[in-house]
C-alpha positions in Angstrom: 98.8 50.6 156.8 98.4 47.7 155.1 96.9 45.8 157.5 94.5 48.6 158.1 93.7 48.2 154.4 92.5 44.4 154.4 89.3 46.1 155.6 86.5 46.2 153.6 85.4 49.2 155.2 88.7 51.4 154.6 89.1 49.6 151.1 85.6 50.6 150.6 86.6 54.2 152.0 89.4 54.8 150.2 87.1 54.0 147.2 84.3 56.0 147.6 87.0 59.1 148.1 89.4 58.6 145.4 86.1 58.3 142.9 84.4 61.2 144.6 88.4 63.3 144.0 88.3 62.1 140.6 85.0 63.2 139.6 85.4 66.7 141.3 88.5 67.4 140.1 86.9 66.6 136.8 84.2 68.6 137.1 85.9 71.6 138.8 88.4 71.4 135.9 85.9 72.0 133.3 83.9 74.7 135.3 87.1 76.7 135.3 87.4 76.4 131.5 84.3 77.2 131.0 84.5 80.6 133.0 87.5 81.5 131.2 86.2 80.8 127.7 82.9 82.3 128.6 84.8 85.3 130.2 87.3 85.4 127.1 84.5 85.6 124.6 83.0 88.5 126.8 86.1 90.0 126.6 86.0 89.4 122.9 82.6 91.0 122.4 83.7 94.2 124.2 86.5 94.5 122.4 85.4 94.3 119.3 82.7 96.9 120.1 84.8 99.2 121.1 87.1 99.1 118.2 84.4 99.2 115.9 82.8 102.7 117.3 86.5 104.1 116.5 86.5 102.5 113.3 83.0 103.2 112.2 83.1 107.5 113.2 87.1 107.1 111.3 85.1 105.6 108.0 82.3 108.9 108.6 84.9 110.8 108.3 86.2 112.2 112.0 89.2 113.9 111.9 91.8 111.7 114.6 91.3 114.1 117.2 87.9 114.0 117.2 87.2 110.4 118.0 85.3 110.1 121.4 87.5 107.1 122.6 86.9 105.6 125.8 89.1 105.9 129.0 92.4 104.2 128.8 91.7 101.8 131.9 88.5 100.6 130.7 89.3 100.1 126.9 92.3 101.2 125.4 92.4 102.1 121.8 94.9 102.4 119.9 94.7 103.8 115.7 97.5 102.2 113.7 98.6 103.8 110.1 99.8 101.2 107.4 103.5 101.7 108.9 101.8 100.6 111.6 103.0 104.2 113.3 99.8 105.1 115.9 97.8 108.0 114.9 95.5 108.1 117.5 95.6 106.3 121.2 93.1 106.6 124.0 93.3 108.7 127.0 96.4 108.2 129.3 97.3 105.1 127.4 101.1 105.2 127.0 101.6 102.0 125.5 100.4 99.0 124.1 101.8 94.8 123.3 99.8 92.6 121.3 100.6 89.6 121.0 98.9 88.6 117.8 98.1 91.8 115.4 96.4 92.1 112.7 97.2 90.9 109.2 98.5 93.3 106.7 95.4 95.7 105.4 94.6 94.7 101.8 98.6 93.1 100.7 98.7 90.1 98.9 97.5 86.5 99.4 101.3 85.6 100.0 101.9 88.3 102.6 98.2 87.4 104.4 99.2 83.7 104.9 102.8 85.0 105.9 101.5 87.9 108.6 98.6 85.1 109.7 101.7 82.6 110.6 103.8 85.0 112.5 100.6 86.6 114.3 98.8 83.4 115.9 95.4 83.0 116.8 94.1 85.6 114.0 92.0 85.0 111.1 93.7 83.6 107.9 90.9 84.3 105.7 91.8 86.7 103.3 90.6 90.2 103.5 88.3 91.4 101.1 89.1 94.6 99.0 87.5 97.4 101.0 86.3 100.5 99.5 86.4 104.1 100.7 84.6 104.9 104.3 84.0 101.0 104.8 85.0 98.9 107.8 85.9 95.6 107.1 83.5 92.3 108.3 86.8 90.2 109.8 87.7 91.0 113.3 91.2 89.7 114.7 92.0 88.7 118.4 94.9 88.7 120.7 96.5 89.2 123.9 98.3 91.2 125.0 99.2 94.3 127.6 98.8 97.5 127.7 100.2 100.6 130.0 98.0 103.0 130.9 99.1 106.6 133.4 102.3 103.7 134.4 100.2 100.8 135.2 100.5 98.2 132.7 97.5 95.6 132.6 96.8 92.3 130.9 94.1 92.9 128.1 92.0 91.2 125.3 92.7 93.1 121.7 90.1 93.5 118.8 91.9 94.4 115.2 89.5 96.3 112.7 90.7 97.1 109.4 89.2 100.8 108.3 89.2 103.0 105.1 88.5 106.5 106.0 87.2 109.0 103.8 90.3 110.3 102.6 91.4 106.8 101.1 93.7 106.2 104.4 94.3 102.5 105.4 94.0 102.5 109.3 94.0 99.4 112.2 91.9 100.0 114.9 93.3 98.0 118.2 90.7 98.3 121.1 90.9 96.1 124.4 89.0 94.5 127.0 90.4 94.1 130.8 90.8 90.8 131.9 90.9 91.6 135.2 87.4 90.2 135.6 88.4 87.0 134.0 91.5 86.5 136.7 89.6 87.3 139.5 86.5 84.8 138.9 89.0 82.0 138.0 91.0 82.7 141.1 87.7 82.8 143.3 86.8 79.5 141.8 89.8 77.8 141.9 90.3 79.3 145.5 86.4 77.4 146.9 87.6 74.5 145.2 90.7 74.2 146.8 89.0 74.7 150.1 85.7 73.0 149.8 87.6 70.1 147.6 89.1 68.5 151.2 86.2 69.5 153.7 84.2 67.4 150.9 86.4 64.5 150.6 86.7 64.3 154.5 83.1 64.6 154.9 82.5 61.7 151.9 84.9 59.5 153.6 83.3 60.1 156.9 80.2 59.3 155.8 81.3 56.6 153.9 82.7 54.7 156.7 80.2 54.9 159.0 77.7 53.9 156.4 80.1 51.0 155.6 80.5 50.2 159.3 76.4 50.1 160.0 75.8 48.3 156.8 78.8 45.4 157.7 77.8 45.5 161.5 75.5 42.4 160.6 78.1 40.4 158.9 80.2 40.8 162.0 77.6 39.4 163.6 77.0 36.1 161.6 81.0 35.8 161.5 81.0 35.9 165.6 78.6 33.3 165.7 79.9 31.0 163.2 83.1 31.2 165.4 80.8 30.5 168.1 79.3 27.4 166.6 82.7 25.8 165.0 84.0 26.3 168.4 80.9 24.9 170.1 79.9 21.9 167.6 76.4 22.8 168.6 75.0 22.6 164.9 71.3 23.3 166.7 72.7 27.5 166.7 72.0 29.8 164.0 73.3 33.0 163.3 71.6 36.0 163.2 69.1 37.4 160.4 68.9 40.8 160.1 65.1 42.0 159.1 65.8 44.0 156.1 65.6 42.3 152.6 69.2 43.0 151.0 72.5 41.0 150.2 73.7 40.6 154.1 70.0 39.3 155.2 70.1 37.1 152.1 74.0 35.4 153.3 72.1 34.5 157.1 69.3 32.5 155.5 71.4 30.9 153.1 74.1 30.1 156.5 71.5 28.9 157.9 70.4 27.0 155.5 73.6 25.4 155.2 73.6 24.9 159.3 70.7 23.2 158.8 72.1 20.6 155.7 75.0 20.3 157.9 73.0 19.1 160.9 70.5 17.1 159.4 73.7 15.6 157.4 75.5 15.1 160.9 72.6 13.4 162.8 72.2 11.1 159.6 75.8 10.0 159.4 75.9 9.3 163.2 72.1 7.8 163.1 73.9 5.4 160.3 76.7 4.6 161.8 74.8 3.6 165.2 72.7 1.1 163.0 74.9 0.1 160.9 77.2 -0.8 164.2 73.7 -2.5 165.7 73.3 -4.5 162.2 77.0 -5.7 162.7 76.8 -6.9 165.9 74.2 -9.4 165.8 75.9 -11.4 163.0 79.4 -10.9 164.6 77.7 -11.8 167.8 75.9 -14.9 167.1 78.9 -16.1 164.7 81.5 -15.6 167.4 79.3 -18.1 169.9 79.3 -20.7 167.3 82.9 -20.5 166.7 83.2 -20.6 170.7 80.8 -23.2 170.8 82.2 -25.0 168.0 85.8 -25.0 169.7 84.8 -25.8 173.4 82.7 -28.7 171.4 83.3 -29.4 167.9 79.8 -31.5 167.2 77.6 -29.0 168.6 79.3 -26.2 165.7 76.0 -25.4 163.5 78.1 -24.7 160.0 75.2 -23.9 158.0 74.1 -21.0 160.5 78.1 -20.0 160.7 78.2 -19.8 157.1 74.6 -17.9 156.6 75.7 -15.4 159.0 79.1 -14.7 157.1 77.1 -14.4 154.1 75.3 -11.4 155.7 78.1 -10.2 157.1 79.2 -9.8 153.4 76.4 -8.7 152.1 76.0 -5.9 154.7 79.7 -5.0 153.9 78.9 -4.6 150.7 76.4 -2.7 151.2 77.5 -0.1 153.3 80.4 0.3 150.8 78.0 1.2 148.6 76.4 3.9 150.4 79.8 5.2 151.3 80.6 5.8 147.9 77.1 6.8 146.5 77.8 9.9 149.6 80.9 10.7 148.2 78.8 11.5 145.0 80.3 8.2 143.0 78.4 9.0 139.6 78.3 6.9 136.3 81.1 7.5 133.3 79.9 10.5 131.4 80.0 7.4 128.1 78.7 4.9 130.1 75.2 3.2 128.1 74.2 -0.1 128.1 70.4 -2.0 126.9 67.7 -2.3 129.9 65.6 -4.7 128.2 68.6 -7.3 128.2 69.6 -6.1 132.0 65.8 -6.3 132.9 65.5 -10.4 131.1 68.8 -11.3 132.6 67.6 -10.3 136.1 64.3 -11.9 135.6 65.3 -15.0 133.9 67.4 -16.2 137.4 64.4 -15.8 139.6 61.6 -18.6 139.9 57.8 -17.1 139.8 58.4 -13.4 137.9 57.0 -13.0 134.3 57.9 -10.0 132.2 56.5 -7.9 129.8 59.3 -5.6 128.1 60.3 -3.7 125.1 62.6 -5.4 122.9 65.6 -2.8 123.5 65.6 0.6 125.2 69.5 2.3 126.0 69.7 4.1 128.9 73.0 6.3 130.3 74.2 5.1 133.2 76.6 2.1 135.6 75.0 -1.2 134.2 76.0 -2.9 137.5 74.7 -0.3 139.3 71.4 -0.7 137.9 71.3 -4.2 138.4 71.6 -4.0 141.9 68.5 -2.1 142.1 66.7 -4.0 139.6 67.6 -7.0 142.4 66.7 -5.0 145.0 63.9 -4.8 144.3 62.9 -7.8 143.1 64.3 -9.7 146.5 62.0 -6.9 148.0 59.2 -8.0 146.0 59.7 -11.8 146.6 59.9 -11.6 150.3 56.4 -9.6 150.0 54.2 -11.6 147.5 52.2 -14.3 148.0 51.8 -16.4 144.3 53.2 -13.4 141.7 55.4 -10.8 140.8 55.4 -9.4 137.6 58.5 -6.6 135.6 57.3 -4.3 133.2 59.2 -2.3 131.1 58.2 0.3 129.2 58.9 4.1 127.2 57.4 7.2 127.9 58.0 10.7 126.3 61.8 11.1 127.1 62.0 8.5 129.9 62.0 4.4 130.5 59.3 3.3 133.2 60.3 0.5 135.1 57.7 -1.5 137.2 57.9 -4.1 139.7 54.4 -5.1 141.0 53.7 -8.0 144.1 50.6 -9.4 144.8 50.9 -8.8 148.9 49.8 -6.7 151.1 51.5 -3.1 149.9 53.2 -0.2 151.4 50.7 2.0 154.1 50.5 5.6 152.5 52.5 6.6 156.0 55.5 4.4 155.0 56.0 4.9 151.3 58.7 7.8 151.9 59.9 6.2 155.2 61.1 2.5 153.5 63.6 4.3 151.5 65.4 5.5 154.7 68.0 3.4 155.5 67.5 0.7 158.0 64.4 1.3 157.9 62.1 -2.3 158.1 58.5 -2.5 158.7 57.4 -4.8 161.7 56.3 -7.3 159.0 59.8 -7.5 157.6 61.7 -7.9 160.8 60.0 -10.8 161.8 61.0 -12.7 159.0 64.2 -14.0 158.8 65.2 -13.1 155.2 64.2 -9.3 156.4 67.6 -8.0 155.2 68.8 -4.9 157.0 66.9 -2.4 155.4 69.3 -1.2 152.8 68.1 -2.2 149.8 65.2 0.4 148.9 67.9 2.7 150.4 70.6 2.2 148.1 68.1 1.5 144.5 66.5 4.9 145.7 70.3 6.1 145.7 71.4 4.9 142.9 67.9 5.8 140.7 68.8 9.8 141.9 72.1 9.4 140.9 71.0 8.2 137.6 69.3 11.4 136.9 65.7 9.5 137.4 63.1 8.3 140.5 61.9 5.8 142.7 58.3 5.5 143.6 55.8 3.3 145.1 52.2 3.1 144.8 49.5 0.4 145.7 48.9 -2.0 142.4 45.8 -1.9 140.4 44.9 -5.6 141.6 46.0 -4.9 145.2 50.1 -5.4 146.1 52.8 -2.9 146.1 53.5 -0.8 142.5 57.6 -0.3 142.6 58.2 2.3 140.2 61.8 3.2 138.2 61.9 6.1 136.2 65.4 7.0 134.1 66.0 9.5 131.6 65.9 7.6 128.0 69.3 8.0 125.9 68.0 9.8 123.0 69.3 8.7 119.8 72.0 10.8 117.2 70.0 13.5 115.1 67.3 14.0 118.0 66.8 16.6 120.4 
């Protein structure tokens, strides 16, 4: 049972019905009150007609056997003297028990509260003084029984307090059947207890199919992400149904993710392929100058042994870098430090770059982090110049502008988004021998989105490329 229960559909099904229950049970509840009250006040209504005929012809002055009183089994009346002895009772009606009578005709406050508390549910307003051949305005209720030719019968009671003519105190007791009343409660409650489980097992019915049809999709993508996990072919997607709700929504969206993960997959393999090619030729070309070197010790070229350990390093390094810049390695939260004296360190230990900077700008973010792609791009800039290269730093609305401008031959419009890929090097860079391994713009376009800010590049105004850093600028305490 349990198990059965983990499924959204019956959890969903067991839902829908024990809501549905609820709210019929509710409702059915209060349709049966309301038939008995409304039923009960009927019953009421009649009553107190009826006993205020008899009342009315005993105030005109009929003698007792002289009242036209209505048949016993319809309305039985019965006319109580002060002694509450009866002096008059309806046709074939043998007997009567009310369970709350009426008060004590005309007594005193005292005795009215006291006949009020023993009789129930009628009035405790006092009655006022009545005069001779007058009916009083208050009308008491009750339940009660009454027998009638030896069948005895559950009935509503109407009290009316009567003066005759003669100066007689009388109580007229008339009731309604409720007969009527018990049958229409018992026919209702009866279609409720029979439609209440043909309706429940038709909600439930319905609601499981419906459930079923409407989840029939997600079975569906769940099949075929089992599919792909099993397969490793990321190219599969799952399928989308064609309607517009929350289940077509969840396919796009695995899709979506399919297609991160793939494009995330064929970069981290793509990566490790070049970084493996990048490795080799150092390791390569090192390794036959150490053989060389050993077979014969005066043909070992240090200088190029050393030069390729250096890149070795420095590709190291870098790929470290990346590795943690992909495992989203972010900045301190508190971590601030001055461009300007970053940006005139960084200048001020290369030959041939001239500045033109603010005299202090605070920016959030790793200082070392931001050196390295101040360098980068500066070594960038130096392998592509001819005579200049030239740092400007700047402020602008919110953010710092950093520039880095070369006099050489630019970026083609094709290539400005490719040189940030990583290993990427145009032809022009990789026949030089200082062409690096095309990580640099990589890692300071990194490094400049993990810094909240952007890396651009544009052709400069007097020809050359325009490197361009923007970062978000540390506002100062008080602003906003």
């Amino acid at each position: 049972m349990k198990r059965r229960l983990r499924s959204v559909r019956a959890r969903a099904t067991l839902a829908a019905t024990v809501v549905v229950a609820i709210a019929l049970v509710a409702a059915g509840t209060a349709v049966v009150l309301s038939l008995r009250f409304t039923l009960t006040d009927k019953a009421d209504a009649e009553a107190d007609s009826v006993a205020r005929n008899a009342a009315s012809a005993l105030a005109n002055g009929f003698a007792y056997d002289q009242l036209n009183l209505p048949d016993g089994d319809e309305n039985p009346v019965e006319v109580l003297d002060r002694d509450e002895k009866p002096v008059a009772v309806g046709e074939d009606v043998e007997g009567m028990n009310v369970t709350a009578a009426a008060s004590d005709r005309l007594n005193s406050e005292t005795n009215d509260d006291a006949d009020d508390k023993a009789e129930g549910d009628r009035d405790t307003e006092d009655n006022d003084a009545l005069t001779t051949g007058e009916v009083t305005d208050e009308t008491w209720y009750g339940e009660g029984t009454a027998t009638v030719e030896g069948v005895t019968a559950k009935y509503r009671f109407a009290a009316v307090d009567v003066i005759t003519s003669g100066g007689v105190l009388l109580t007229v007791y008339a009731g309604a059947p409720l007969s009527i009343q018990e049958e229409a409660v018992d026919v209702a409650l009866t279609t409720m207890l029979i439609g209440l489980p043909l309706l429940l097992l038709t909600v439930s019915g319905v609601t499981y199919v419906v459930t079923r049809r409407a989840l029939r999709p997600v079975e569906g993508i769940r099949a075929e992400m089992a599919a792909i996990m099993a397969s490793e072919d990321l190219s599969r997607r799952v399928p989308e149904p064609g309607t517009h709700d929350e289940i077509a929504r969840l396919a796009r969206t695995t899709n979506e993710t399919l297609a991160a993960l793939e494009t995330s997959i064929a970069r981290q393999r793509a990566f490790v392929a070049d970084a493996s090619h990048e490795l080799r030729s150092p390791i390569a070309s090192l390794r036959t100058q150490l053989e060389v070197g050993a077979a014969h010790a005066e043909l070992l070229d240090l200088d190029g042994a050393v030069e390729d350990t250096v890149r070795l390093q420095s590709l190291a390094a870098d790929l470290l870098l990346l590795a943690r810049l992909d495992a989203g390695e972010r900045p301190p939260p508190d971590a601030r430090f001055d461009l300007a004296a970053v940006v005139a360190e960084e200048v001020s230990s290369r030959d041939g770059v001239t500045l033109d900077s603010v005299t202090s700008v605070e920016v959030h973010g790793s200082r070392s982090q931001i050196c390295r792609v101040l360098g980068n791009l500066l070594d960038n800039a130096r392998r592509h110049a001819r005579d200049r290269v030239a740092v400007t730093l700047r402020t602008a609305a919110d953010q710092v502008v950093l520039q880095v401008v070369d006099d050489g031959s630019g970026v083609p419009l094709a290539d400005r988004d490719r040189i940030f890929e990583r290993f990427v090097r145009l032809d022009e860079s990789r026949a030089r021998d200082d062409g690096g391994a095309g990580l640099g713009l990589a890692i300071a376009k990194d490094i400049a989105i993990r810094h909240g800010g952007t890396l651009t590049v544009s052709d400069a105004p007097g020809g050359g490329a325009l490197f361009e850093l923007r970062l978000p600028l540390r506002q100062r305490r008080g602003q906003r």
